[in-house]
FIDRENLUM-37293 format. One record per residue: x, y, z of N, C-alpha, C in turn; residue in one letter. Coordinates in steps of 0.02 Angstrom, whole numbers, plus 50000, padded with zeros to 5 digits. Each point is the difference from the previous one (the first is absolute). Layout:
// residues N
XYZXYZXYZa
...
***
This chain:
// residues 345
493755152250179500385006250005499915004049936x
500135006649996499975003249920500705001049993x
500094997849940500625001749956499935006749963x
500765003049977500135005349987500364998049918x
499955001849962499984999149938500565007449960x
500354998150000500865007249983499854997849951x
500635004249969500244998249917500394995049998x
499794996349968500204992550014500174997249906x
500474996950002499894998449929499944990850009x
499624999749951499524994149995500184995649913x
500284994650004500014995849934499724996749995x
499314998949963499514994849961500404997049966x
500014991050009500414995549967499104996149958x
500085000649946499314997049969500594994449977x
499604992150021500094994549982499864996749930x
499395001150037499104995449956499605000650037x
499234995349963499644998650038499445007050006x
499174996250022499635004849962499745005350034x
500485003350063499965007350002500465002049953x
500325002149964500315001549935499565001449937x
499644997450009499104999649952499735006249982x
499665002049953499425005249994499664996349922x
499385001250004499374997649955499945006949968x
500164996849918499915003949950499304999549978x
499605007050015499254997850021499704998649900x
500455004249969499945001249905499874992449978x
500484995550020499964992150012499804996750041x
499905002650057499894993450052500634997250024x
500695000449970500634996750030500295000550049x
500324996950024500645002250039500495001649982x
500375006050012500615003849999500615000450045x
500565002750000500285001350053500075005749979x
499975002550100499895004050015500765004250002x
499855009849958500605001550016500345004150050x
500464995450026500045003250089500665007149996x
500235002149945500225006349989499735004350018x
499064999049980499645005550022499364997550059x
500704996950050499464998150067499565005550006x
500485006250032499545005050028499545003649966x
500224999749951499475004649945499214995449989x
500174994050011499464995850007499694999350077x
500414999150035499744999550070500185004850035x
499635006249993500165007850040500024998350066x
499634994650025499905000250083501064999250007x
500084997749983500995001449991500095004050033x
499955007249969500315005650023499885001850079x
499454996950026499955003950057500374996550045x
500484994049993500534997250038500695003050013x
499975007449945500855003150019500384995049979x
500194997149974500724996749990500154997749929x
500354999249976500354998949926500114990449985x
499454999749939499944995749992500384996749920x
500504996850019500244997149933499794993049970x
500024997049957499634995349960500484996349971x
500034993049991500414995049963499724992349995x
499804998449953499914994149980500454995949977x
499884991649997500344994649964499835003649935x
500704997849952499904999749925499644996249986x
499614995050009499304994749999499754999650042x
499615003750023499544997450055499634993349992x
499964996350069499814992850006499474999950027x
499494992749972499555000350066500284993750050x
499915001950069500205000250031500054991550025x
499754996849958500254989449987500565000049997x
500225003349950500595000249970500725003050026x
499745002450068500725003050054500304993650032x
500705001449973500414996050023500575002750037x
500494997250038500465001750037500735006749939x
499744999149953500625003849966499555007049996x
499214998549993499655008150010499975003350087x
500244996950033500164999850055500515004550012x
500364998949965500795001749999499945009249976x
499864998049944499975005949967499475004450025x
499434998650060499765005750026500525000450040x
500354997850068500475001650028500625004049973x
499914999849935500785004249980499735005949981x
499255002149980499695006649973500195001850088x
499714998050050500005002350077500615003650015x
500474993949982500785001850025500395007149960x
499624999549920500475006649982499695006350006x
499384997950032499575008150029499835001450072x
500434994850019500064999450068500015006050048x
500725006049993500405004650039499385007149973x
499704999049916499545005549993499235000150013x
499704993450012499445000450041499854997150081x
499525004549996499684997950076499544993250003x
499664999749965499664994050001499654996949923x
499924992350004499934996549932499144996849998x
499675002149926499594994550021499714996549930x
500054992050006500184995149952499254999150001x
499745003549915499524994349973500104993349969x
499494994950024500364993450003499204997749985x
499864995749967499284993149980500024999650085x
499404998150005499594998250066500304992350007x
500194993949947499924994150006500614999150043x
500485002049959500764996850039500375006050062x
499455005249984500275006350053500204997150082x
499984996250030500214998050069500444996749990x
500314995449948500584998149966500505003749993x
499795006549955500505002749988500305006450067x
499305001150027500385006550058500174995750063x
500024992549996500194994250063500965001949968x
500014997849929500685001249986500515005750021x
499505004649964500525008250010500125000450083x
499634998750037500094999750070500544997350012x
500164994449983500774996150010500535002849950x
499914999949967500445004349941500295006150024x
499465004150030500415008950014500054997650079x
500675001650001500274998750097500325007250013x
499675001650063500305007650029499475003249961x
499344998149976499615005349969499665007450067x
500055005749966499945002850046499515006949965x
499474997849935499455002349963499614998450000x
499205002349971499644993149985499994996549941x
499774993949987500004999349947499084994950000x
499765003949965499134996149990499754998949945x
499884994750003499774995249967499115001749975x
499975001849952499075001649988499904996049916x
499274999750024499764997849919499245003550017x
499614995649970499244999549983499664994349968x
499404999050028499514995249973499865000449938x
499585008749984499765003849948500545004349943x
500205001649942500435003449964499835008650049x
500535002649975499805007250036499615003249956x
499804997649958499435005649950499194999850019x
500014991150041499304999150019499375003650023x
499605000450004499545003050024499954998750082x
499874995050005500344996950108500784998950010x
500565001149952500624998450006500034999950100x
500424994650001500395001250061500815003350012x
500055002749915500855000749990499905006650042x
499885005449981500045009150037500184999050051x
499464994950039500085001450057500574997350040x
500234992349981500684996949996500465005749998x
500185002249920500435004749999500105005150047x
499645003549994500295005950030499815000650078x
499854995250044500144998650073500444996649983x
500384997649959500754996550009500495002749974x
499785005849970500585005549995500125004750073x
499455002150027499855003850043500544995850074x
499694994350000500514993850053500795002150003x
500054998449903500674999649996500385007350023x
499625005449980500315007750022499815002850079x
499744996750057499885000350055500824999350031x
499825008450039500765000050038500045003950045x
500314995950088499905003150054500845003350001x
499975007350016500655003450017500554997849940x
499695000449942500314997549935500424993649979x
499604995150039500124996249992499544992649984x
499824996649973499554995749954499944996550074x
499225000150005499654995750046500114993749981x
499874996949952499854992149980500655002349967x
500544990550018500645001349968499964990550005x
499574998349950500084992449988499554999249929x
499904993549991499704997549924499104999350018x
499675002949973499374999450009499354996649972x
499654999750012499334999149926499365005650037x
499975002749949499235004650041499585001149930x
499444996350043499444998449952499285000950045x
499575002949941499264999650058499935001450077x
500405008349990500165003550075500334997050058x
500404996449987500624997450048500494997049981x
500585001650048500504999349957500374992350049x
500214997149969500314995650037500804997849991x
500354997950038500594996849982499944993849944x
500825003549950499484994249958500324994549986x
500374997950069500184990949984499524999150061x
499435001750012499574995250053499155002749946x
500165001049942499304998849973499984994849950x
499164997649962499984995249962499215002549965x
500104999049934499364999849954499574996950037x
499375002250019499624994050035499215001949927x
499945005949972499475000449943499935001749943x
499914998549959500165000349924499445004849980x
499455003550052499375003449973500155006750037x
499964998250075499855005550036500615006250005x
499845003649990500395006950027500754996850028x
499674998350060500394997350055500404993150000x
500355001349938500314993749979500444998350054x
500305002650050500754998750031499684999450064x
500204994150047500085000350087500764997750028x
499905003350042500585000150030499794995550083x
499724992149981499884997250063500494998850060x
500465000950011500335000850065500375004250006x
499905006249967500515006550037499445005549987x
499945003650051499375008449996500305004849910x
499635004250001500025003549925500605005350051x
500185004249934500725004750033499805004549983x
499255002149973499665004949993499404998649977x
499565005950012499234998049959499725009350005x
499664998149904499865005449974499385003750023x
499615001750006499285002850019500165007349993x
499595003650063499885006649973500665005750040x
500314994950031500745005750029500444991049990x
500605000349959500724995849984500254998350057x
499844992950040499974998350081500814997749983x
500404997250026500644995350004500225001150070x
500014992749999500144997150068500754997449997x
500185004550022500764999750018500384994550043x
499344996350040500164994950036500204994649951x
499695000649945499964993749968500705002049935x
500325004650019500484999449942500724996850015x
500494997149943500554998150033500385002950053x
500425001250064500275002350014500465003949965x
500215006150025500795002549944500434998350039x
500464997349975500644998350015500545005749975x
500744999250021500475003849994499905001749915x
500205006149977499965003149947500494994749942x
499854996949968500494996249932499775001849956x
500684998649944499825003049942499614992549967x
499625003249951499564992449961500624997349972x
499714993449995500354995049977499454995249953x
500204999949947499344998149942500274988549971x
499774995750032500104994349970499544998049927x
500444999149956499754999749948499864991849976x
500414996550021500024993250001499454996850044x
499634993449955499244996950034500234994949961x
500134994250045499874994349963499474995350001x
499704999849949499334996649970499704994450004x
500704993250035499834993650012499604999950038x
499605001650014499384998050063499254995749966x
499724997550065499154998449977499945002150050x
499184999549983499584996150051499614994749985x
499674996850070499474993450005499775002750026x
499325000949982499414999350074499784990449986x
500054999850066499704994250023499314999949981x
499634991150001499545000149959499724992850041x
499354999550011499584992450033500144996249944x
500314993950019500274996349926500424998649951x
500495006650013500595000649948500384992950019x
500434997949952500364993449989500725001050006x
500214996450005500744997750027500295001749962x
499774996549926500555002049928499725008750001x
499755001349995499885007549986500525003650038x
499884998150065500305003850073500835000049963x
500404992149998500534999749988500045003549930x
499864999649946500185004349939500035008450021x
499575000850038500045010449992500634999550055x
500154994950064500645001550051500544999649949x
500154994549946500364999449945500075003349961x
499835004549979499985003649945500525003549990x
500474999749929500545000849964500195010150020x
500504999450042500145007950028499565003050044x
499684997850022499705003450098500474997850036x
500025007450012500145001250068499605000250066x
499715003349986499455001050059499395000249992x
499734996750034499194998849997499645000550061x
499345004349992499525002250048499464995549999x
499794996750042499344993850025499505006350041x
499584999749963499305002550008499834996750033x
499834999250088499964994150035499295001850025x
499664994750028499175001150039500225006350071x
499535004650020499725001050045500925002350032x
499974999750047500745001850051500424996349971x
500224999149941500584995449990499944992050001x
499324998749978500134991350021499964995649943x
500134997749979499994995049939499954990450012x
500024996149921499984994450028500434997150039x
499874993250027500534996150062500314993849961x
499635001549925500154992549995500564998249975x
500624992649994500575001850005500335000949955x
499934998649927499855000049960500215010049970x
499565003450058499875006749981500665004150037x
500234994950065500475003050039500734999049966x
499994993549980500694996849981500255004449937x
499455001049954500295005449933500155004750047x
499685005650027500495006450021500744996950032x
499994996250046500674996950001500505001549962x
499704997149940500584995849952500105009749980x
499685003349962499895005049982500605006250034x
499674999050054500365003750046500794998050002x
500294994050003500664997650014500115002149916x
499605001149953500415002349942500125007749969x
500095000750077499815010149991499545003649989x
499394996649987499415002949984499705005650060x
499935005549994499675005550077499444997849967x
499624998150064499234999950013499945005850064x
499365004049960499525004950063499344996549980x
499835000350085499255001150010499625005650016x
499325001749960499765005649998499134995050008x
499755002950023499254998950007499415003749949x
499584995549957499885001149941499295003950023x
499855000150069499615003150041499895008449965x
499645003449984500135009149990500225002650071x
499764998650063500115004750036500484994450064x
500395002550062500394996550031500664994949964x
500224996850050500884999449967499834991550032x
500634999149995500364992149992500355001150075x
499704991650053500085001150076500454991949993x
500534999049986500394992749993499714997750041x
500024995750018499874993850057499404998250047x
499455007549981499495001150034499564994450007x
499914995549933499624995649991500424992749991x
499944993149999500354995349987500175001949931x
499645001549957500095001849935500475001149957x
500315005550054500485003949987500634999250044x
500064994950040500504999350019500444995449970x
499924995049956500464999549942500545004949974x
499625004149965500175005149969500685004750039x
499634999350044500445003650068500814999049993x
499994991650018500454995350023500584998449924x
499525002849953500385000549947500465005949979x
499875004250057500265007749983499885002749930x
499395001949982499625001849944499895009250055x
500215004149934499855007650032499385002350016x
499795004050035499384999450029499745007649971x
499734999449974499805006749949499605005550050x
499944997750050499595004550056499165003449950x
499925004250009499535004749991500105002249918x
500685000049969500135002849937499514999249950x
499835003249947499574996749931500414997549957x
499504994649966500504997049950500275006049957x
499745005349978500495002549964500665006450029x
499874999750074500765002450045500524991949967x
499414996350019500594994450004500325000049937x
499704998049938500364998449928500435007050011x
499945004749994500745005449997500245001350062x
500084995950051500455000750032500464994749994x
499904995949979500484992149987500315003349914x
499555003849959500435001849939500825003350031x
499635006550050500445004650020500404995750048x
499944997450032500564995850052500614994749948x
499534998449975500224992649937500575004949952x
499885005349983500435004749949500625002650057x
499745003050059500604999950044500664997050006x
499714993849995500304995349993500344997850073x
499345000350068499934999750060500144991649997x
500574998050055500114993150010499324995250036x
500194994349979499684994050006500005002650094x
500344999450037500234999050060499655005050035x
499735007249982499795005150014499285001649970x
499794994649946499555003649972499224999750047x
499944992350021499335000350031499705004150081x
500925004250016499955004350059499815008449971x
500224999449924499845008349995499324998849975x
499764994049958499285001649976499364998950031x
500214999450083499525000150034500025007750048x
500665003449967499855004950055499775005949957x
499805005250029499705003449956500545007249977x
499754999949914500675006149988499835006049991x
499414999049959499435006449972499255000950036x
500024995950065499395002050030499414995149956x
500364994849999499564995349921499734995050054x
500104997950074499884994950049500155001650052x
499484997550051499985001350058500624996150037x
***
């Protein structure tokens, strides 16, 4: 479809991470880049109509180093510019970026803006940069509006001309352009030579609420991926481990893991000591089918949550965000299989 592009006001949240970049050619260095004078640097700007404001962390991070409290504090830049913009879009490091826009997704409830998630491979000063083009089709996303009102009104990542929901993407390349897939849900747009969005593929809107911003993530979590060989003492020390709460098993293929008893009897014990176990399939593409195989029917019988289709990193911030809720034991493995943010089928 073509979008219509108003006066829209637009907040660049700069994180970190090396679209933020420009090469001081006098040296050879890297710099950061100053985004006061986006437009004056990137004229292609202006021809979007809309008013673009700028705010960075007082330290920008690279993006290893995002943790659940930088989490927080992008959600509270969101929340107090909430009522004066139309749409947000978070430069964020390529590494932990599906981490962090898996979070804000659970974090902002009743969101009804966009909020997108962009980086780059290349610094934006490069000679092949992939940042320009990142940027400003993800400004353009974020200021897209039918009968004045914001087409895309969820948490995004749009990278390398498509945009996807962004608790169903995952780093899959550390080289190419095309660092991000989104293996089991379609893109919610794609860039080329007319701005396509497929409206089929966006959340439903629901009744009009006002946002509601969770600031609280609690951090006790792992993961395991399963492994040909891992050992008993290993297995039992990470189920043991001093303050988990919840732990995600990286399991084979549809959910199936070992039989042996040894491997069954610890989740047992584990489990009767409050421990939440999800299963997620360490697979990139397709989900976790309980019982499909003998494999996995253990697992089953143990009432272990069935992570469906989710990625491990929907999963780690949705057990932060559920776990900070402070969602009961009794309720929890019925809401984290159902889906809240469009994060599972």
């Amino acid at each position: 479809m073509n979008t219509t592009i108003g006066k829209t006001n637009i907040l660049l949240i700069y994180t970190g991470g090396t679209i933020g970049m420009v090469k001081d050619y006098a040296t050879g260095n890297l710099k950061a880049f100053d985004f006061d004078k986006l437009q004056s640097n990137i004229p292609e700007l202006y021809q979007l109509d809309c008013a673009i404001e700028t705010i960075s962390f007082d330290c920008p991070i690279d993006s290893s180093n995002m943790d659940p409290g930088h989490w927080a504090n992008i959600a509270s830049i969101i929340e107090g510019r909430y009522e004066d913009h139309d749409g947000f879009v978070v430069l964020h490091g390529s590494d932990t970026m599906s981490y962090s826009a898996s979070a804000l997704s659970f974090m902002l409830e009743h969101l009804s803006k966009p909020v997108i998630f962009t980086g780059s491979q290349l610094p934006i000063g490069d000679l092949r940069t992939d940042a320009k083009e990142n940027l400003i089709t993800s400004i353009q996303i974020a200021a897209s509006q039918e009968r004045g009102r914001p087409i895309i009104r969820e948490v995004c990542v749009y990278f390398e001309y498509k945009l996807y929901r962004a608790n169903r993407t995952t780093k899959i390349n550390a080289e190419h352009f095309e660092a991000f897939q989104s293996l089991n849900y379609p893109p919610l747009a794609e860039s080329g030579v007319h701005l396509k969005i497929y409206k089929e593929n966006l959340l439903p809107r629901g009744r009009s609420k006002s946002l509601r911003v969770h600031k609280v993530m609690d951090n006790r979590v792992g993961v395991l991926k399963l492994f040909p060989g891992i050992t008993e003492a290993f297995f039992k020390n990470v189920l043991q481990c001093d303050g988990l709460r919840a732990l995600i098993m990286e399991t084979y293929g549809a959910g199936n893991a070992p039989t042996y008893d040894w491997f069954t009897k610890s989740l047992k014990e584990a489990l009767q000591k409050g421990l939440i176990l999800v299963n997620v399939t360490q697979c990139s593409g397709g989900g976790v089918l309980l019982g499909q195989y003998e494999t996995s029917q253990h697992l089953k019988k143990l009432q272990i949550i069935n992570g469906k289709d989710i990625t491990t990193e929907a999963a780690v911030t949705k057990l932060m965000y559920m776990l900070g809720q402070d969602v009961s034991m009794a309720s929890f493995k019925t809401i984290f299989e159902t889906s809240i943010r469009g994060e599972m089928e």
